[in-house]
C-alpha positions in Angstrom: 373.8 121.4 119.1 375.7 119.0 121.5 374.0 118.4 124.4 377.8 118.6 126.6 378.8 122.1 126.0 379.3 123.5 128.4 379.8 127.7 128.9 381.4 130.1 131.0 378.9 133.4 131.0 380.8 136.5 132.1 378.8 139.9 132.6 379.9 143.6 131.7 380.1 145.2 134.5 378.8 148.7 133.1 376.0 146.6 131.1 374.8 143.8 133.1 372.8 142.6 130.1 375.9 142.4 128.1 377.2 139.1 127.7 379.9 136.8 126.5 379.4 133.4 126.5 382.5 131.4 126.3 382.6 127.5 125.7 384.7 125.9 128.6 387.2 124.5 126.2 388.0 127.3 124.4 390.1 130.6 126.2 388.4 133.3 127.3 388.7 136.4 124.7 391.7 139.1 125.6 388.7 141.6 125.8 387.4 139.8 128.9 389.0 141.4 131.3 388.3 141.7 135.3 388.1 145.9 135.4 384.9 145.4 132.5 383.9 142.1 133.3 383.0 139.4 135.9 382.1 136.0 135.6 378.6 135.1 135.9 378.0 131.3 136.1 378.7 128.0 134.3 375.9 126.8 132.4 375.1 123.5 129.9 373.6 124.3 126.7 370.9 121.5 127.6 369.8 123.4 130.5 370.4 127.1 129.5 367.9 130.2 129.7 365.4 130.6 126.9 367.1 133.7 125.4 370.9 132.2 125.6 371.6 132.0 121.5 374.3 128.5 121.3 375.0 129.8 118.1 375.8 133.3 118.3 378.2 131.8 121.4 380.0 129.6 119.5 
């Protein structure tokens, strides 16, 4: 795991424990869309929460 990813973390709106994380240099996923989903926050992997999988995200 690099310590300079970085990852845009977008929320379902219907689910707020739903969501996508989406490295900063790659595009966001047709399925993110602004009537199901908002953007949550930009986060570093080095300084994510403890239940944010890297893996799963990239």
């Amino acid at each position: 795991m690099r310590s300079d990813e970085v990852y845009n973390v977008f929320l379902r709106r219907n689910q707020p424990l739903l969501r996508c994380a989406v490295r900063v240099d790659h595009p966001v996923p047709v399925f993110i869309n602004a009537q199901t989903w908002e953007f949550a926050q930009t986060i570093r992997v080095d300084a994510v929460p403890a239940d944010f999988a890297p893996r799963a995200a990239r």
